[in-house]
N, C-alpha and C positions, 0 to 999 in steps of 0.2 A: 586626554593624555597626550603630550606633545611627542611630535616622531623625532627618535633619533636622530642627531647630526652627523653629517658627513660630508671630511673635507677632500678635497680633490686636487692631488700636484699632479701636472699635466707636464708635459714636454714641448708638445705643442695640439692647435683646437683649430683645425683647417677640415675644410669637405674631406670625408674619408677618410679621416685620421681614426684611428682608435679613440681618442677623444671622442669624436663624433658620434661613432656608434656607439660608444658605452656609455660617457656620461651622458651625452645626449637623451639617452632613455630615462637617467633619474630626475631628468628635467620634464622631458615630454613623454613619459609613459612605456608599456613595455609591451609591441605586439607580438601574439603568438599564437599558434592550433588554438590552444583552448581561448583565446578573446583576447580582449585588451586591457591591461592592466596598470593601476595609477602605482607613481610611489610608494611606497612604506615607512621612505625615512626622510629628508630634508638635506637635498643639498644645497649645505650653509658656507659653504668658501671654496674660492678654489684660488690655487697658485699657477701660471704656466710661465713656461721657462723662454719661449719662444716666441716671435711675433710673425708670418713672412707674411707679405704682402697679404695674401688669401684668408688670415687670422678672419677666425670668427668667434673667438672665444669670447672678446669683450663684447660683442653685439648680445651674447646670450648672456653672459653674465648682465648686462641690462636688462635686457627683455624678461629673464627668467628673478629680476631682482636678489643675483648671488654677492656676493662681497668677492671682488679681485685682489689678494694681496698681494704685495712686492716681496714677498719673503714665504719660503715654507714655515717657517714659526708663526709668525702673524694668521697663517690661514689656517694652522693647527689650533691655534689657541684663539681664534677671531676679534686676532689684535689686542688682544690682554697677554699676560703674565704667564699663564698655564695652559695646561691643554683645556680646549673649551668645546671638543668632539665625541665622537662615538665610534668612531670607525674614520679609516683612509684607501679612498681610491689610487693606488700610485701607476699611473699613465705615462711609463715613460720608453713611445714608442711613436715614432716619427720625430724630425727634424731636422736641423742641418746640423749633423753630428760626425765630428772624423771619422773615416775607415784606419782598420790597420790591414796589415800585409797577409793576413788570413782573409781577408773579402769579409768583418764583420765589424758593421756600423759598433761603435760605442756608444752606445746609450748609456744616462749617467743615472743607473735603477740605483746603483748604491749608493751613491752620494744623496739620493733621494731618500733611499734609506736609512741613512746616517743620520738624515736632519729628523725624519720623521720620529728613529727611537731616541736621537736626543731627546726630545721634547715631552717623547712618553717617559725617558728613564728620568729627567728631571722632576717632572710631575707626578711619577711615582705611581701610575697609572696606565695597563696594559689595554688597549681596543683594536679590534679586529681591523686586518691590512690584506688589500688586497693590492700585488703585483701582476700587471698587464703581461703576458707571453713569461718569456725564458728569465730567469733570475739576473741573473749578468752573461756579458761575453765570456767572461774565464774563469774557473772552477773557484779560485778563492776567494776572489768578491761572492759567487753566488752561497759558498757555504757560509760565508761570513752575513749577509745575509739570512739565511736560511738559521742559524744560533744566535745569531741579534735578536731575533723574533722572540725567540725560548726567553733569551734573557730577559726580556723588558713582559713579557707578558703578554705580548700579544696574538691572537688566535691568526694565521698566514695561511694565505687561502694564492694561487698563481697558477698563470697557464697560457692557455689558448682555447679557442671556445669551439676547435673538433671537435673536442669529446662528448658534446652535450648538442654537437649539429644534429640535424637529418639521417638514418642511416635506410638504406635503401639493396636489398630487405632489410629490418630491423633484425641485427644480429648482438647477441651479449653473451659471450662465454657465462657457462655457469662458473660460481666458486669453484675451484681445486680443477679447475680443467682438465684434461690429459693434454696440454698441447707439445706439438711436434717439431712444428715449424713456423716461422710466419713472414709474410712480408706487407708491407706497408709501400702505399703509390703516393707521389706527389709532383709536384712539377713547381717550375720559378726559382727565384735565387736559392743558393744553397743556407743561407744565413736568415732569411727571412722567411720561405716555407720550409727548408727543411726540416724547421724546428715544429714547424704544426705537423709535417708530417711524423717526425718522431714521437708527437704525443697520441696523434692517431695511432700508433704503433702501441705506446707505451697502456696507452688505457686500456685496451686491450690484453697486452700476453699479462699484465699487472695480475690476472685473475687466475693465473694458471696453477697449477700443484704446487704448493709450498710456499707461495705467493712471491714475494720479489726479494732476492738476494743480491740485486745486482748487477754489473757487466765489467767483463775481463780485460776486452780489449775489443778495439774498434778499428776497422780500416775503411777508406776511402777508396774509391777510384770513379775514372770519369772517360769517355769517349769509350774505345772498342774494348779496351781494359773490363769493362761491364759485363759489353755479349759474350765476350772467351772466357766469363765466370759463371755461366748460367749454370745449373747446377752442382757449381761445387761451393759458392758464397750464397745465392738464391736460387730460389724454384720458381724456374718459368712457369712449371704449370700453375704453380699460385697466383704469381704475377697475371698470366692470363685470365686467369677465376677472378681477380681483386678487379679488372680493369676492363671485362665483360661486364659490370654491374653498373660501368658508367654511361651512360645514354648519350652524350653529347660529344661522340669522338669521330675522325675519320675513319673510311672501310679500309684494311690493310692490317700489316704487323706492326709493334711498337718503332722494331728498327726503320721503317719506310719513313717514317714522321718523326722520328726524335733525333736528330744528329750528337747531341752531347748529352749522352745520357750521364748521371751520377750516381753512387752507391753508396751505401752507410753499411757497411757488414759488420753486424752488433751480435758479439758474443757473449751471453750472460754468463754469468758465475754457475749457473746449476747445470750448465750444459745447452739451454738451448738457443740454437743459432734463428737471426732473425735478418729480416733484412730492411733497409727503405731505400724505396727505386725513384731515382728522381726524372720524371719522361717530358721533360718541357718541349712542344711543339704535338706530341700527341693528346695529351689529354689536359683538361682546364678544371677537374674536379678532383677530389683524393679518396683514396680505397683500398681494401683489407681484405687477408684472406689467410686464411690459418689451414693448418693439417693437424684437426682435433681427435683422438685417437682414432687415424686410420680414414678419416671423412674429411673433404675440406668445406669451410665456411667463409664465405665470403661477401661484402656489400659496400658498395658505394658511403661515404663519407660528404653531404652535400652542403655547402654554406651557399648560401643567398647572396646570389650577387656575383660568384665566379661567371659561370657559365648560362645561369637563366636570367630568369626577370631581377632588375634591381629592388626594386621591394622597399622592405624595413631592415635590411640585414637582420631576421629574425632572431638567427642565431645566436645574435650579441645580445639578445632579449633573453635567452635560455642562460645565457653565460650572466649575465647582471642580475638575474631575477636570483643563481645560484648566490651570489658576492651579497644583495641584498640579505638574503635567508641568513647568511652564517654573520651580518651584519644585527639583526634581530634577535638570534639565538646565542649569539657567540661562538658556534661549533662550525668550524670548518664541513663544507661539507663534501670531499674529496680531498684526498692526503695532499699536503703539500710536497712530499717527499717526488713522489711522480714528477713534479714539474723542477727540484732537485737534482734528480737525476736526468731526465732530458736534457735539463742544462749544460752537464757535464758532456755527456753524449755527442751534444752537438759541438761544444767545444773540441772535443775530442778529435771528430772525424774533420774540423776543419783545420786542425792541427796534422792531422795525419796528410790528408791532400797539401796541405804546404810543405810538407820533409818529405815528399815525393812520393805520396801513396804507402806508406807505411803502414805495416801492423803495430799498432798503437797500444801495449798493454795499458790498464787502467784498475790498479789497484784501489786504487784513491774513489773508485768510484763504487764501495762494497753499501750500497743503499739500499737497506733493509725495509721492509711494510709490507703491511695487507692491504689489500683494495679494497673499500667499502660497497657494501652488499647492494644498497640504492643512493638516491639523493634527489630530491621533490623536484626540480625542474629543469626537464627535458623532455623533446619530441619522441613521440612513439610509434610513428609511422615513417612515410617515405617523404617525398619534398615538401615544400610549406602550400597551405592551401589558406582559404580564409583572410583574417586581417594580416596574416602576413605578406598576402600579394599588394595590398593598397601602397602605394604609392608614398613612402615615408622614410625618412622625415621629410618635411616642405620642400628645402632647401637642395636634396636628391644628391650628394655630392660622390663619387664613386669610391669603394673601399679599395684600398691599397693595398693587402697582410697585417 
């Protein structure tokens, strides 16, 4: 029986690119706890939009014998008439791509997206899409996005690949939670982690009583504006719980080592306030910590390659291996909607910091769902051991966000 095709529109295919770590794997395999794992499907084209100096995209598309095409049609339909795939990687994350006046790269996910459901809605024929991180920069590309999918038929699968990292201790609300509060740790640019740390965030309260209705309004702030909010936007004492469970920080308090801290205070629709703390100079890894009826829980969040050994970027093996499965089965496996509403969110609070720290209502962002019960591939312990410390891929080039 032949495997599955799948094509791949890239932004750009340099060391450390999200290219690197994700398609890289459908080329060269998938390490992880449980061993090492060969593809399942064929990848049979790929598009990238980008060349810089450092490109390595053609050398593997030789080596790996993939077809390079000059157009995302060509490489959906491999240079015939119709669609001629099974599924699409859409990798549109690194490049040299304009900023706007909010501090957030434009990446061109929609127009990627554009091409990719032309070609399904012409051919008449929906297959499964996966988008790399956050939907788009701004709420109407990402909904429009997010309904294109519906229309054409294809199963949409997006994110970031926290949710399925290392958690250290292994914590997972149960369904229907009682949670109370939460905050979520991260560090680095506000556009580029804030957004993993908002899904750190999200996959998580996703699980609580009544499951997700939403968020109302979001604010920003950044420098002292943070520590003169502590307890009334977030809870230090969680924050200190989420950020005890990281091994690899300086001895002291957050304030001694982080000079510009930032804030995301994210008000859901059912009431409960949350928070993401962004502590660049104190900590290099990201972390959680809830107040579950009356008890707090809390654990490290570890991707491969921040702060310990560079590895295999394991993670992106949990996160591909997930993209492959719903690539196989057809069924998403983790709501699209999560990475939906993230988008928004993170729109949102960088809007808010540009109108000057503003309380940002967010009507617009009433996104409704249940979080799914499990989903077959991810770690269940604490940081990576086994094939995921081996030295991979060849090439070693450093991940970027």
């Amino acid at each position: 029986m032949s495997k599955k095709k799948i094509a791949a529109i890239i932004s750009e295919y340099r060391p450390g690119s999200h290219a690197d770590v994700i398609v890289g794997k459908y080329l060269q395999g998938f390490p992880t706890d449980q061993g090492f794992f060969e593809p399942r499907v064929e990848l049979a084209s790929m598009y990238i939009d980008m060349f810089p100096d450092n490109d390595m995209g053609r050398a593997m598309a030789e080596e790996f014998g993939v077809p390079l095409y000059n157009s995302m049609p060509a490489a959906l339909c491999l240079g015939g008439k119709e669609l001629a795939v099974d599924g699409v990687l859409l990798i549109g994350e690194h490049g040299d791509y304009a900023w706007n006046e909010k501090d957030q790269q434009l990446y061109p996910r929609r127009h990627f997206m554009e091409q990719i459901c032309g070609v399904l809605g012409t051919s008449g024929r929906g297959v499964p899409i996966f988008n790399d991180k956050h939907l788009s920069y701004n709420w109407t590309d990402a909904k429009w996005m997010y309904d294109r999918a519906k229309e054409v038929g294809a199963e949409f699968m997006a994110g970031s690949s926290l949710p399925v990292s290392w958690r250290s201790p292994w914590v997972e609300h149960e369904l229907e939670a009682p949670l109370e509060e939460a905050v979520a740790i991260g560090f680095s640019g506000l556009d580029i982690y804030g957004f993993h740390t908002l899904e750190v965030l999200q996959c998580m309260v996703e699980r609580r009583k009544g499951g997700e209705i939403g968020v109302a309004a979001v604010t920003c702030l950044e420098g002292q504006a943070v520590w003169d909010t502590a307890g009334e936007l977030w809870s230090r004492e969680l924050a200190e719980a989420a950020c005890a469970e990281i091994a690899d920080k300086p001895e002291g308090a957050m304030e001694d080592h982080c000079q510009n801290p930032a804030l995301f205070a994210v008000e859901y629709r059912d009431g409960l306030r949350a928070a993401v703390l962004m502590l660049s100079g104190y900590i290099h890894d990201l972390a959680y910590a809830a107040r579950v009826d009356g008890r707090v829980e809390a654990c490290e969040f570890y991707a491969q390659g921040h702060g310990g050994p560079k590895g295999a970027y394991a993670h992106f093996s949990y996160l591909s291996l997930n993209i492959e499965e719903m690539f196989l089965s057809g069924q998403a496996q983790y709501p699209i909607e999560r990475t939906l509403l993230t988008s928004g969110v993170l729109e949102a609070a960088l809007t808010s910091r540009y109108e000057g720290y503003s309380r940002l209502e967010t009507p617009w962002l009433d996104v409704a769902y249940q979080s799914y019960r499990d989903f077959p591939w991810r770690p269940r312990g604490p940081r990576p051991a086994g094939a995921c410390l081996d030295p991979w891929p060849p090439q070693g080039g450093g991940h970027d966000g």
